[in-house]
N, CA, C and O atoms as a MOPAC input file, in Angstrom:
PM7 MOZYME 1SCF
protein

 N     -1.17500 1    -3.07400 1    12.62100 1
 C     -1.30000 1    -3.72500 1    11.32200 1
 C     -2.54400 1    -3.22100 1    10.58700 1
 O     -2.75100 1    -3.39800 1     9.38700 1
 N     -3.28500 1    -2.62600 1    11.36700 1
 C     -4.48900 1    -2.53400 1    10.81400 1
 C     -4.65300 1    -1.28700 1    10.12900 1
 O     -5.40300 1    -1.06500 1     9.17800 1
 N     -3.97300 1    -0.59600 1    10.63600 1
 C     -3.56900 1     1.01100 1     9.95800 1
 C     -3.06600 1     1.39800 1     8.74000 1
 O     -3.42700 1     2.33200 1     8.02400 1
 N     -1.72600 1     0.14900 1     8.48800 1
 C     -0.95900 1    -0.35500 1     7.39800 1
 C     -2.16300 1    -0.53600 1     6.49400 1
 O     -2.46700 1     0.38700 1     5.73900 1
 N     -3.01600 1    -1.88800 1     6.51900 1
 C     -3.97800 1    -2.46900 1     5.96000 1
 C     -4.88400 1    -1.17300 1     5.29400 1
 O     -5.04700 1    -1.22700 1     4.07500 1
 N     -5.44400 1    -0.08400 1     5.98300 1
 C     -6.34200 1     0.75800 1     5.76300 1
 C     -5.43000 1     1.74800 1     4.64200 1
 O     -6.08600 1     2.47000 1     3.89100 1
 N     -4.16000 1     1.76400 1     4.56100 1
 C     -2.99200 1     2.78300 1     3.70900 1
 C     -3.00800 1     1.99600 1     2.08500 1
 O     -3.09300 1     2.48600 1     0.95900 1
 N     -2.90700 1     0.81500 1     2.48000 1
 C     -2.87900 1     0.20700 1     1.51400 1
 C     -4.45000 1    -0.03700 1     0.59800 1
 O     -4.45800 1    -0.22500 1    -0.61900 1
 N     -5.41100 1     0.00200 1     1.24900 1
 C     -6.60000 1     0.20400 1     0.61900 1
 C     -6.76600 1     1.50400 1    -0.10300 1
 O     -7.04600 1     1.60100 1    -1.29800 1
 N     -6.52800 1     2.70000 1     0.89700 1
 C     -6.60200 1     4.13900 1    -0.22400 1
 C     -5.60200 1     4.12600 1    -0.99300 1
 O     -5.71900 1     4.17500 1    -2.21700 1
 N     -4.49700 1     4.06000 1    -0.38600 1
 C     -3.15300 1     3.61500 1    -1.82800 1
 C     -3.93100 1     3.68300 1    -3.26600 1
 O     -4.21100 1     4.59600 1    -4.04400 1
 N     -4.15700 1     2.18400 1    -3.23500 1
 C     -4.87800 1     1.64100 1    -4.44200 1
 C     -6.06400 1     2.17100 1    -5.26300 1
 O     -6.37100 1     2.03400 1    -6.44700 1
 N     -6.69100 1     2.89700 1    -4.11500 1
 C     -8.33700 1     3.50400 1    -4.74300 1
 C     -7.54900 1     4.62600 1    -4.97200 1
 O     -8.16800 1     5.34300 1    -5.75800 1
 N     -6.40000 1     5.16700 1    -4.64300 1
 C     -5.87100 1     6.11500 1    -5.19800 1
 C     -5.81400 1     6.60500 1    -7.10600 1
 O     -6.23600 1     7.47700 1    -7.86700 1
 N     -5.01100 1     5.38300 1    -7.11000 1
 C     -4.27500 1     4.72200 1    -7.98700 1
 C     -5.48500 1     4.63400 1    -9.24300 1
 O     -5.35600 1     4.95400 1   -10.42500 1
 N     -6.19300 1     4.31100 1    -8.82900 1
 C     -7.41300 1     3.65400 1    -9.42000 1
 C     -8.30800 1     5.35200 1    -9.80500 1
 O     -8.59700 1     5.77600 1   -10.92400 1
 N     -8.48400 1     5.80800 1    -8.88700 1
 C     -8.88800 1     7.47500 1    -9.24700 1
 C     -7.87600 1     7.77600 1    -9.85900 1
 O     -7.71400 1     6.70700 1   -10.44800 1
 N     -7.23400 1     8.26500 1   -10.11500 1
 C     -5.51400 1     8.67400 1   -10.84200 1
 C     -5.61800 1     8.39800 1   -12.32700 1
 O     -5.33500 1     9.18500 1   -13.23000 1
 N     -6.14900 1     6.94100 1   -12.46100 1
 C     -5.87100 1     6.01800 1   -13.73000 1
 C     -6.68000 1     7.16500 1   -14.17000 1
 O     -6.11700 1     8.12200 1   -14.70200 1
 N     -8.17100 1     7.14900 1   -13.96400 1
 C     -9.04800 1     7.42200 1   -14.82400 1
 C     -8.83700 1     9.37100 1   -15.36900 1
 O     -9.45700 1    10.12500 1   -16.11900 1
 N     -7.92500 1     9.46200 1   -14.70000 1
 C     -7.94200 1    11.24600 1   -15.09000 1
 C     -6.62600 1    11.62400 1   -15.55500 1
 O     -6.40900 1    12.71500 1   -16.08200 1
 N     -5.68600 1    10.67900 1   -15.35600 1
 C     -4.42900 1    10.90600 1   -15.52700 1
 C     -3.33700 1     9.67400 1   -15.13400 1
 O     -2.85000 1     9.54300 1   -14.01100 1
 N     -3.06900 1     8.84300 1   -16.23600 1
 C     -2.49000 1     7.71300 1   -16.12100 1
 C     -0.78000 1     7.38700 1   -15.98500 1
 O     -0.22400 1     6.29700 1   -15.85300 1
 N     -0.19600 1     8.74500 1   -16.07000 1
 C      0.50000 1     9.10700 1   -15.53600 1
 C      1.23500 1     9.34300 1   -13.99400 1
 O      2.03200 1     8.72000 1   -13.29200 1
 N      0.56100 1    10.47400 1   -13.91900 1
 C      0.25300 1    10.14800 1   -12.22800 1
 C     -0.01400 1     9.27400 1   -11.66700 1
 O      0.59500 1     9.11100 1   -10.60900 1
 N     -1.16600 1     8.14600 1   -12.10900 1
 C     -1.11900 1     6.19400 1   -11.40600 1
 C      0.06600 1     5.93000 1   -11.40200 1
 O      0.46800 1     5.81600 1   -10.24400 1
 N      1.06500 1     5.72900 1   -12.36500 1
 C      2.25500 1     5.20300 1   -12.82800 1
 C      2.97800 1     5.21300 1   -11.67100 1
 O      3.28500 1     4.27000 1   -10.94100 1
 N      3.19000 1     6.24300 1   -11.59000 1
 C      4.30700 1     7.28700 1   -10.63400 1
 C      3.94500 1     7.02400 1    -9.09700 1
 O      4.69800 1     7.22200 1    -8.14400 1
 N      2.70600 1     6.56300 1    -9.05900 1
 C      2.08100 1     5.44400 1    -7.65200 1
 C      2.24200 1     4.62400 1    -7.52700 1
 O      1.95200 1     4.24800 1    -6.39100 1
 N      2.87000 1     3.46900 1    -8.53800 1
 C      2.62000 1     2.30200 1    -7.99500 1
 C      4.20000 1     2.06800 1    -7.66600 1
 O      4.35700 1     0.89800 1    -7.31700 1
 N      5.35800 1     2.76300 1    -7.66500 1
 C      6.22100 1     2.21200 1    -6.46200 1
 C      5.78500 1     2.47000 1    -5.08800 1
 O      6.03400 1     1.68500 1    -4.17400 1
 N      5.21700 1     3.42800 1    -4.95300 1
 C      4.86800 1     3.98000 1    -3.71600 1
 C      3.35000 1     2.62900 1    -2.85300 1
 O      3.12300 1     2.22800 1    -1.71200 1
 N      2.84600 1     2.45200 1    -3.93500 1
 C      1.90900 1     0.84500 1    -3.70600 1
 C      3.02300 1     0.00900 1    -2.86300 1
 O      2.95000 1    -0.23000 1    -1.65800 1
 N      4.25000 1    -0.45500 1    -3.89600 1
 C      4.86100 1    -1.59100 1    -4.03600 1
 C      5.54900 1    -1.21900 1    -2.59600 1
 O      5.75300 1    -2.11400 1    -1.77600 1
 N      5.81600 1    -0.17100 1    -2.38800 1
 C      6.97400 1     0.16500 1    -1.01600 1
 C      6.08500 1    -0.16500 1     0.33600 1
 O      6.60300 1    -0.64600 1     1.34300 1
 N      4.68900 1     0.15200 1     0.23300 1
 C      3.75400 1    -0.02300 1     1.13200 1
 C      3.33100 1    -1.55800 1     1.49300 1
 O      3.20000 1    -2.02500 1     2.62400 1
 N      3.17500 1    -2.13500 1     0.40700 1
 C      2.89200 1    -3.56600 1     0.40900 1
 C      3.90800 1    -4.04100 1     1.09000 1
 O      3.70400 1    -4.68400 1     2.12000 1
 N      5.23900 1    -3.78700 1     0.59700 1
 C      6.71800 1    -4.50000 1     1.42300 1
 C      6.40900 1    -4.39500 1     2.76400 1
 O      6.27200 1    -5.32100 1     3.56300 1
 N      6.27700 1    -2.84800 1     3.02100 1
 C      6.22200 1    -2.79300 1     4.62600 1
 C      4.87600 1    -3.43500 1     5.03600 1
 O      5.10000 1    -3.69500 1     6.21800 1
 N      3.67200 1    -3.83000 1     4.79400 1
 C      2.73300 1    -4.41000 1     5.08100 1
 C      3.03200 1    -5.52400 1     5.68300 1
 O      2.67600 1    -5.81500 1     6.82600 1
 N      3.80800 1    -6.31400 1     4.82600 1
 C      4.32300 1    -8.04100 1     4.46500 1
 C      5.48200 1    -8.26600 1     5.86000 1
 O      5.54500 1    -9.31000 1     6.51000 1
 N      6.32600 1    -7.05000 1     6.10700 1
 C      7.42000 1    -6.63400 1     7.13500 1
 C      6.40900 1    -6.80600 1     8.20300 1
 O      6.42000 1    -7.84900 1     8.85700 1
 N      5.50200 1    -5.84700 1     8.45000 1
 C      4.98700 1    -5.49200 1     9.83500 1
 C      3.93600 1    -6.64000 1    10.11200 1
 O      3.36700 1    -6.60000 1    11.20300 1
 N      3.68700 1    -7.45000 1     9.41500 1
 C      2.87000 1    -8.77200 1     9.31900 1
 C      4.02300 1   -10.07000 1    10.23700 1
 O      3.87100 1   -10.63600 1    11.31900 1
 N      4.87800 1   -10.12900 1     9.44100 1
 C      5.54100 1   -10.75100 1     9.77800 1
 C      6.85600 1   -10.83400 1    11.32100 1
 O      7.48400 1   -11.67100 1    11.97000 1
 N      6.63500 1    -9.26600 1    11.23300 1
 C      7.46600 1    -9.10400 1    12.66300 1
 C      6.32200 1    -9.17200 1    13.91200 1
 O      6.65800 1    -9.57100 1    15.02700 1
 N      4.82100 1    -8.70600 1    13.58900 1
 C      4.08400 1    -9.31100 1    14.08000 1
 C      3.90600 1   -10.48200 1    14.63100 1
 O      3.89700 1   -10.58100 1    15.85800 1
 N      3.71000 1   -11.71000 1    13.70800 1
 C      3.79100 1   -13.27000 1    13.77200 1
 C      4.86900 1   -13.72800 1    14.89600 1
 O      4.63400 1   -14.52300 1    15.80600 1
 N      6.06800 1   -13.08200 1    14.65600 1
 C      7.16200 1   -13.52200 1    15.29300 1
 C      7.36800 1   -12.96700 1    16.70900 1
 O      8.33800 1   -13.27400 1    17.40200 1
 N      6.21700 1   -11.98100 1    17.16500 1
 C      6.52400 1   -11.30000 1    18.34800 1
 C      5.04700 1   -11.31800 1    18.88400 1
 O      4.55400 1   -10.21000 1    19.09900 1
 N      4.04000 1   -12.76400 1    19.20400 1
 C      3.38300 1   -12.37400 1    19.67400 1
 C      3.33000 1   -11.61800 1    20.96200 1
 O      4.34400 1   -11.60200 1    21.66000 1
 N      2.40000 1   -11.07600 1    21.29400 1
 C      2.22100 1   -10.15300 1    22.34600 1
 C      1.58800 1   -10.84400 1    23.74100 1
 O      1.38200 1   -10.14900 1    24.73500 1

């Protein structure tokens, strides 16, 4: 989970560098955000349900 967590942090600072040079290219990131977050929320939750 924690790996996920760390993808989703550069994701965003991605996104965020992107904006400022080309806001375009952000755009065109944030499904790729949104697809990451899903699986975040997935691997969180299949987590919960399978402690170890």
């Amino acid at each position: 989970l924690l790996d996920i967590l760390v993808l989703d942090v550069l994701v965003l600072a991605t996104i965020v560098l992107f904006w400022r040079r080309d806001r375009v290219a952000a755009a065109l990131m944030l499904p790729y955000l949104a697809w990451i977050a899903f699986a975040t929320v997935l691997n969180a939750s299949i987590l919960k349900l399978n402690p170890m």
